[in-house]
Backbone as a printed PyTorch tensor [residue, N CA C, xyz], in Angstrom:
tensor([[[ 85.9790, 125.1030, 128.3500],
         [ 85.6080, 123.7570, 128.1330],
         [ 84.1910, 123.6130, 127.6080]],

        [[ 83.4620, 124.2000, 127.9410],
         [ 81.9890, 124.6820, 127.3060],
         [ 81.9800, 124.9120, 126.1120]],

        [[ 82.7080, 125.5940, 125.8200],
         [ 82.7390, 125.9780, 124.1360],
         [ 83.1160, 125.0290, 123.8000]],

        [[ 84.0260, 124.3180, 123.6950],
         [ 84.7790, 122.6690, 123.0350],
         [ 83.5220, 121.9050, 123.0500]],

        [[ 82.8330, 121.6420, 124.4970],
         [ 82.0110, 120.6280, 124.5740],
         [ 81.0100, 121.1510, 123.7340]],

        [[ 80.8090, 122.1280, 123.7270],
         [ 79.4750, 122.9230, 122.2820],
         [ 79.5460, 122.9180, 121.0740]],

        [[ 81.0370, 123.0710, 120.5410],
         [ 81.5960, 122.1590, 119.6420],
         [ 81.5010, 120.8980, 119.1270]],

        [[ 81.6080, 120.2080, 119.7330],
         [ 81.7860, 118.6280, 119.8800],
         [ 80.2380, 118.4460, 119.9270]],

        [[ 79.1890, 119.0550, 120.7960],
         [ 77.8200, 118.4890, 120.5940],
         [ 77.1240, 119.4180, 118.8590]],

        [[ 77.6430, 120.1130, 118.3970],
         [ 77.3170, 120.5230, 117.3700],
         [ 77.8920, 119.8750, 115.9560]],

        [[ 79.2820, 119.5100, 116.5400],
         [ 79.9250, 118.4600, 115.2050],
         [ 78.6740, 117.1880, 115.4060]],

        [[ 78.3140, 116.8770, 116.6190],
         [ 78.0560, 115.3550, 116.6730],
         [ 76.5500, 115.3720, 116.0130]],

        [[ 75.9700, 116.7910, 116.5050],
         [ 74.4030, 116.7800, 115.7420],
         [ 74.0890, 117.1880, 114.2820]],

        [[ 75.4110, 117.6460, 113.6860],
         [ 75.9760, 117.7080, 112.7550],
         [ 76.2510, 116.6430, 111.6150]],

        [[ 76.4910, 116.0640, 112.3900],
         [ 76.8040, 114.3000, 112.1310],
         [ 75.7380, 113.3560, 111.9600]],

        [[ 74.5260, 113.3750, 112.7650],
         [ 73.4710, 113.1730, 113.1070],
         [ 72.7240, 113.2530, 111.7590]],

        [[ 72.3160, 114.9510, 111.7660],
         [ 71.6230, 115.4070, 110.2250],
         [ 72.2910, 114.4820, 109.4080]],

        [[ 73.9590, 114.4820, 109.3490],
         [ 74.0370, 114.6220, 107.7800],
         [ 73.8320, 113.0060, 107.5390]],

        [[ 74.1150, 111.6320, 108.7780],
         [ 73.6720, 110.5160, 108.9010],
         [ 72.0510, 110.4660, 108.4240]],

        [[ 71.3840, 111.2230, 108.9270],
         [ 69.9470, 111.1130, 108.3330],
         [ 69.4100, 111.5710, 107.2010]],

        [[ 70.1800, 112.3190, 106.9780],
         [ 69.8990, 113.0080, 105.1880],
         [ 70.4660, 112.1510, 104.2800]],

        [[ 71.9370, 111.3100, 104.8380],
         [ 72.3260, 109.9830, 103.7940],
         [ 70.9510, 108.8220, 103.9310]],

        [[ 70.3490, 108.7770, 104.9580],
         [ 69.7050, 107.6790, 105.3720],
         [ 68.2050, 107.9190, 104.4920]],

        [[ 67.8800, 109.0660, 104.5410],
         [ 66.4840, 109.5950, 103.9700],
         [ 66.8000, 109.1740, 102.1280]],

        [[ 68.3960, 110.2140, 101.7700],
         [ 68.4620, 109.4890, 100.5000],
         [ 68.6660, 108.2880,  99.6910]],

        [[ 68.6890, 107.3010, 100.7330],
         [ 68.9490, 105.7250, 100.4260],
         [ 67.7450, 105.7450,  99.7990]],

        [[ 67.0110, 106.1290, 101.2110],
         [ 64.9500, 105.7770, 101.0260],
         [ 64.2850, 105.8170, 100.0010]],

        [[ 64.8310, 107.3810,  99.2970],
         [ 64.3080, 108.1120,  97.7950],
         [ 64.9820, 107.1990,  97.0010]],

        [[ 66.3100, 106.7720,  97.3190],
         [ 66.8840, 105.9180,  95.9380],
         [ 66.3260, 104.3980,  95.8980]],

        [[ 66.1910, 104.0350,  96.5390],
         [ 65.3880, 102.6090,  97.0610],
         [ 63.7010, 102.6890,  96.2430]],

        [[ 63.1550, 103.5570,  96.6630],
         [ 61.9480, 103.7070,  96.3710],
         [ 62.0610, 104.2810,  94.7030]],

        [[ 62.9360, 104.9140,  94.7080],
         [ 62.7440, 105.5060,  92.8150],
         [ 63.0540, 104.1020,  92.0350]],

        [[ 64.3170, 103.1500,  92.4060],
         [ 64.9230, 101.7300,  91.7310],
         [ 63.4580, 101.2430,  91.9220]],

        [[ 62.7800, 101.1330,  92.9570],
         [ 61.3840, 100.3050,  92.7090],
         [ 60.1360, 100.9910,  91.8690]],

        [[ 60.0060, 102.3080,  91.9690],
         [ 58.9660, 102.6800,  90.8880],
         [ 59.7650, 102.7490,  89.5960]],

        [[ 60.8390, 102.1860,  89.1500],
         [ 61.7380, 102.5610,  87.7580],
         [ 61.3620, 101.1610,  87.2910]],

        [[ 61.5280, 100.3770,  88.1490],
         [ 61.3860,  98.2410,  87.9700],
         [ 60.0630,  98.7220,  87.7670]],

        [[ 58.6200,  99.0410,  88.1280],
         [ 57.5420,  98.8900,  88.3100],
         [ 57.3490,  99.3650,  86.5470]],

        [[ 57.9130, 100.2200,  86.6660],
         [ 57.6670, 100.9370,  84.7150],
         [ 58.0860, 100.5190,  84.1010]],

        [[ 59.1840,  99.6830,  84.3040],
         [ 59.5990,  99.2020,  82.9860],
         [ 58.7130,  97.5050,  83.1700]],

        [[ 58.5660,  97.1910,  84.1390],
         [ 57.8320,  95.6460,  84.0360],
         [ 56.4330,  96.0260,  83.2540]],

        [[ 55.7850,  97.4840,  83.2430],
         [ 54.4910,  97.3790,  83.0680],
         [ 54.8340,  97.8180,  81.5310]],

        [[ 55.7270,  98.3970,  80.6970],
         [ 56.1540,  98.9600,  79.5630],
         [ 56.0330,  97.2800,  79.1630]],

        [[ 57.0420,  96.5990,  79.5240],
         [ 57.4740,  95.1820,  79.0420],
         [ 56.3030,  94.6530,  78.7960]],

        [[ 55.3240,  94.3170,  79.4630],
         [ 54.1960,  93.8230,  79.4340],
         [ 52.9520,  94.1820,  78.6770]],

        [[ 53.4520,  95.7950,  78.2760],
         [ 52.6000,  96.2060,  77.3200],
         [ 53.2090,  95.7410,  75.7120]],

        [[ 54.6170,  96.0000,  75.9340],
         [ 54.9950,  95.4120,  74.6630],
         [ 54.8410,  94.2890,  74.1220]],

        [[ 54.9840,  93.1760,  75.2700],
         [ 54.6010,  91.6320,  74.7530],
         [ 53.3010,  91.5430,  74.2170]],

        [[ 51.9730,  92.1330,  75.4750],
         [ 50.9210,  92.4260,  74.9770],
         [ 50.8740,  92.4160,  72.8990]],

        [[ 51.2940,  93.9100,  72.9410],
         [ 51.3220,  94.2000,  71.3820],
         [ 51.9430,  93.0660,  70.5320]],

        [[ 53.1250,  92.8470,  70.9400],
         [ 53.6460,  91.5740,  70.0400],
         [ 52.7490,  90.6220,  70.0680]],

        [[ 51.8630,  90.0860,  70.7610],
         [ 51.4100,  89.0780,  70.6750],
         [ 50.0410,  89.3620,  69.8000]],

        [[ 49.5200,  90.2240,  69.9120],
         [ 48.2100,  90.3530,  69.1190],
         [ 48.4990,  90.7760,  67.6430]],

        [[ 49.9350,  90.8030,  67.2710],
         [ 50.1610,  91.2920,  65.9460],
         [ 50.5170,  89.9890,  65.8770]],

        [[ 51.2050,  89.2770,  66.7420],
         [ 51.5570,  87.5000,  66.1930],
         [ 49.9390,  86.9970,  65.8130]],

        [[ 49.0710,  86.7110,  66.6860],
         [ 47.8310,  86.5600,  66.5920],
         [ 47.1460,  86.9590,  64.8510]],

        [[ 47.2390,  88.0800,  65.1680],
         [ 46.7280,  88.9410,  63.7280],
         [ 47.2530,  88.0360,  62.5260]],

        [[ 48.7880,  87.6340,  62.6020],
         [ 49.7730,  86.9760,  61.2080],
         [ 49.4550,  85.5350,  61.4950]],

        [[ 49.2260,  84.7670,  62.3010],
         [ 48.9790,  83.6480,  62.6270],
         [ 47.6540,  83.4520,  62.1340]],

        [[ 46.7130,  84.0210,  62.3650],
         [ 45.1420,  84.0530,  61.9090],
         [ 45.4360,  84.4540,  60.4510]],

        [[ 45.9820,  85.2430,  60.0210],
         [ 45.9220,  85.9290,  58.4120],
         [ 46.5560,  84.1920,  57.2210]],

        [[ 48.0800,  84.2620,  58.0460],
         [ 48.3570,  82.5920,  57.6120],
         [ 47.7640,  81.2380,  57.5860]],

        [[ 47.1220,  80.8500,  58.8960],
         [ 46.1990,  79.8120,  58.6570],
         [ 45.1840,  79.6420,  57.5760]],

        [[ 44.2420,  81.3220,  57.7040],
         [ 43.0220,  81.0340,  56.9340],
         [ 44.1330,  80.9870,  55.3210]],

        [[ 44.7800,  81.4580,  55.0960],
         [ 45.4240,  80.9280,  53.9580],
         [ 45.9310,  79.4610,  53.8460]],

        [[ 46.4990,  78.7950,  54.8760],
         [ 46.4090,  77.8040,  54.6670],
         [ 45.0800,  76.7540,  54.6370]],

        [[ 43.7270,  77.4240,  55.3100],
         [ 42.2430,  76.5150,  55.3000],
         [ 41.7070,  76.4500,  53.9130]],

        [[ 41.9260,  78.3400,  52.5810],
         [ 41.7100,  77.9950,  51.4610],
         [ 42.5430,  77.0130,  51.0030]],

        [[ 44.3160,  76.7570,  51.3640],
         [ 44.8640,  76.1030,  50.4820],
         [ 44.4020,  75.1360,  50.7680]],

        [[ 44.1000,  74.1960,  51.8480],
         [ 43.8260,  72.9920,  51.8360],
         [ 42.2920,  72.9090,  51.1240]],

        [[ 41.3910,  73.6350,  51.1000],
         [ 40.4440,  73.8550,  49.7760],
         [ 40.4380,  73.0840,  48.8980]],

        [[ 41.6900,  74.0980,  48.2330],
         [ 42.0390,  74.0920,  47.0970],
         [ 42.3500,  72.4120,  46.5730]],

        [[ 43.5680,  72.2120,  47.9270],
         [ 44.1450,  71.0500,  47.2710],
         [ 42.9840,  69.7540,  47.1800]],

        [[ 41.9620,  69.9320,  48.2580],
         [ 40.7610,  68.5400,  48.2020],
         [ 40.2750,  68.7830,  46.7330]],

        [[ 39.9960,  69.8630,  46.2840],
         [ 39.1060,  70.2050,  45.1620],
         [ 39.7980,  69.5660,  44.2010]],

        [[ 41.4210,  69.6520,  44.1320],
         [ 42.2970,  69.0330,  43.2490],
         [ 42.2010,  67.7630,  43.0790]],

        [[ 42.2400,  67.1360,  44.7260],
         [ 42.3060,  65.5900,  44.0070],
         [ 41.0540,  64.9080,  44.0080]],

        [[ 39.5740,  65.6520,  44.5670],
         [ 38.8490,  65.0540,  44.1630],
         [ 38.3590,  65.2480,  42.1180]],

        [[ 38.7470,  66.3000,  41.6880],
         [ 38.9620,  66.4320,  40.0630],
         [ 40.1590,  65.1860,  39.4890]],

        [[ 41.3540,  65.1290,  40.4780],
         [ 42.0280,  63.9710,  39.4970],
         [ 41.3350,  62.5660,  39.8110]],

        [[ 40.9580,  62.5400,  41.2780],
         [ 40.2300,  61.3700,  41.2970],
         [ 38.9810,  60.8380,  40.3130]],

        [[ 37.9780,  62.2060,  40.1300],
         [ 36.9390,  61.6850,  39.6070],
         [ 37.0570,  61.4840,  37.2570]],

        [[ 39.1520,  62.4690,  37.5200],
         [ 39.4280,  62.0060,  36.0960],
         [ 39.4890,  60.6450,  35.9360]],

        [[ 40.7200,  60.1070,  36.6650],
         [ 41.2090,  58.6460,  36.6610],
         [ 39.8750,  57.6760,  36.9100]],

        [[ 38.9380,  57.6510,  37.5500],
         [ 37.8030,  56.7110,  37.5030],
         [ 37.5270,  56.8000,  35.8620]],

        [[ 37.0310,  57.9720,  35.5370],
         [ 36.2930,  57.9330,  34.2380],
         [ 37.3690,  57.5690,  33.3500]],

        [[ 38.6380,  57.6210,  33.3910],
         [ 39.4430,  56.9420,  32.5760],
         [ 39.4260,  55.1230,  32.4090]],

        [[ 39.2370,  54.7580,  33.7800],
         [ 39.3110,  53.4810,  33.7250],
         [ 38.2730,  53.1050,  33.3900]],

        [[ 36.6600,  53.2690,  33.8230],
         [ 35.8800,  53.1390,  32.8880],
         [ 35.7250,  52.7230,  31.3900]],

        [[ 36.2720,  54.1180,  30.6660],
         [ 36.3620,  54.6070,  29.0840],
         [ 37.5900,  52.8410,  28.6790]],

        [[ 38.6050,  53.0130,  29.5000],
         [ 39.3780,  51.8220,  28.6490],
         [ 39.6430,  50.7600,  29.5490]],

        [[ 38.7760,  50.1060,  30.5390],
         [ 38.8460,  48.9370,  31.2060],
         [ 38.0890,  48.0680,  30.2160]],

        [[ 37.2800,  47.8390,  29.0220],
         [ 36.6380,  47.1250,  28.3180],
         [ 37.8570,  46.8530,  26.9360]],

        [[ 38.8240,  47.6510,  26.3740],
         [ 39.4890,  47.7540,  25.7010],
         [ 40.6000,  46.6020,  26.0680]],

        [[ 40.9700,  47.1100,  27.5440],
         [ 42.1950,  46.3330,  28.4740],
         [ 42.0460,  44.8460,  28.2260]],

        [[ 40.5950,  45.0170,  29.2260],
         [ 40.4510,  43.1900,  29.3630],
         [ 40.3460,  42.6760,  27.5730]],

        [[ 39.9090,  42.9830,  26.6710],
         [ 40.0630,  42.1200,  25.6710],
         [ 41.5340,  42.2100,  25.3910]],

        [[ 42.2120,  42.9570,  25.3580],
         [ 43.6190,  42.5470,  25.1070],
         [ 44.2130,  41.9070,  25.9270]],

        [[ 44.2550,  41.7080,  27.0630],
         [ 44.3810,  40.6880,  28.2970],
         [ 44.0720,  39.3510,  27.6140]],

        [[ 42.6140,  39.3380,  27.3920],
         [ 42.6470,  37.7720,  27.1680],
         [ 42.8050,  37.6080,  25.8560]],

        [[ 42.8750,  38.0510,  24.8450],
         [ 43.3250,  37.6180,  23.6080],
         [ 44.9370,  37.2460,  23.6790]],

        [[ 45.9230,  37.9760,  24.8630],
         [ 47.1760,  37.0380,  24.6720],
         [ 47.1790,  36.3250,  25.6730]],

        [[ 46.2240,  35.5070,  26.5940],
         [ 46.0670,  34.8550,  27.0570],
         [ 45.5170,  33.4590,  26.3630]],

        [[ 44.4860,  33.8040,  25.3460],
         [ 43.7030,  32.6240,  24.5850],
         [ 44.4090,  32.3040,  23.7150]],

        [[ 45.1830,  33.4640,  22.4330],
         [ 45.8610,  33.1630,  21.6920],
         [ 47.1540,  32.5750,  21.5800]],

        [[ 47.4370,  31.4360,  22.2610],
         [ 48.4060,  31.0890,  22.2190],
         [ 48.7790,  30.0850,  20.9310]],

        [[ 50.0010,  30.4610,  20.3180],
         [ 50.5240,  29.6050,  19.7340],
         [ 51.6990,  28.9530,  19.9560]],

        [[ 51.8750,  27.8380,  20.5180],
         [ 53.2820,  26.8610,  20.4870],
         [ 54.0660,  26.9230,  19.8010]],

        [[ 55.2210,  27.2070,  19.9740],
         [ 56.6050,  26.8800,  19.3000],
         [ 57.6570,  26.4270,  19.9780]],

        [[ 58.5860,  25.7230,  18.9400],
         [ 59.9200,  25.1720,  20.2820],
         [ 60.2120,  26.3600,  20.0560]],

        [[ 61.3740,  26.8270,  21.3600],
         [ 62.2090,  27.4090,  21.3520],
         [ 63.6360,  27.4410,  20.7180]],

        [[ 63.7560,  28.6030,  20.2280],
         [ 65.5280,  28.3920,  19.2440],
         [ 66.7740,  27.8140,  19.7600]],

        [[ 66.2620,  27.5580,  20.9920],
         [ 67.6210,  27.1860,  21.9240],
         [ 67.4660,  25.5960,  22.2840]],

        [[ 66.2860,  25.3630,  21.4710],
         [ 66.2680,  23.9550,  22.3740],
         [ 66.7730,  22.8060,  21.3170]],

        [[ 67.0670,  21.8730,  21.8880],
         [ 68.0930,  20.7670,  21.5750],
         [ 67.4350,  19.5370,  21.4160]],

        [[ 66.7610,  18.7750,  20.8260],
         [ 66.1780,  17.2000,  21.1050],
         [ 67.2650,  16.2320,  21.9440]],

        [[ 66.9560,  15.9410,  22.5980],
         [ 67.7320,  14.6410,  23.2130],
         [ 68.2040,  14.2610,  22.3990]],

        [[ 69.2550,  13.6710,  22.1770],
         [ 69.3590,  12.7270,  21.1490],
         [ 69.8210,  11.0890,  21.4750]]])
């Protein structure tokens, strides 16, 4: 009966280990899933990092292209602006006399359509 019961306490401490060697490898797998999350959150974060300072970089490169274009375009309409003044200038003296010459010059006539009372 000794031997059985020596048995039985050797299956059971047996049992024991191999309960604690599953239990130890949870631990390692538990702890590796959390340093695996920890690397890839800090990878992720380096990558956004990079994406963002190359967005930065194209965002800055585009604007100042758009600060010359808008430059450009004031330079434009202050040139058509300061054309069209000097245009009106050159033929606002031309205008108004033709203005009032068919204003002064009027000559009366009946119209072809019109009818005397009779």
């Amino acid at each position: 009966m000794t031997s059985q019961s020596q048995g039985i306490q050797q299956l059971l401490q047996a049992e024991k280990r191999a309960k604690d060697k599953l239990e130890e490898a949870k631990k390692r797998k538990g702890k590796r899933l959390k340093q695996a999350k920890e690397e890839a959150t800090a990878e992720i974060d380096h990558y956004r990092l990079q994406r963002e300072k190359e967005f930065r970089n194209k965002e800055t490169n585009v604007m100042g292209s758009q600060g010359n274009l808008s430059a450009k375009i004031e330079e434009q309409t202050t040139e058509a602006i300061r054309n069209l003044t000097s245009s009106y200038h050159r033929n606002m003296e031309n205008m108004m006399k033709k203005l009032l010459s068919t204003i002064y010059d009027i000559s009366p006539e009946i119209h072809p359509n019109f009818r005397p009372a009779v």
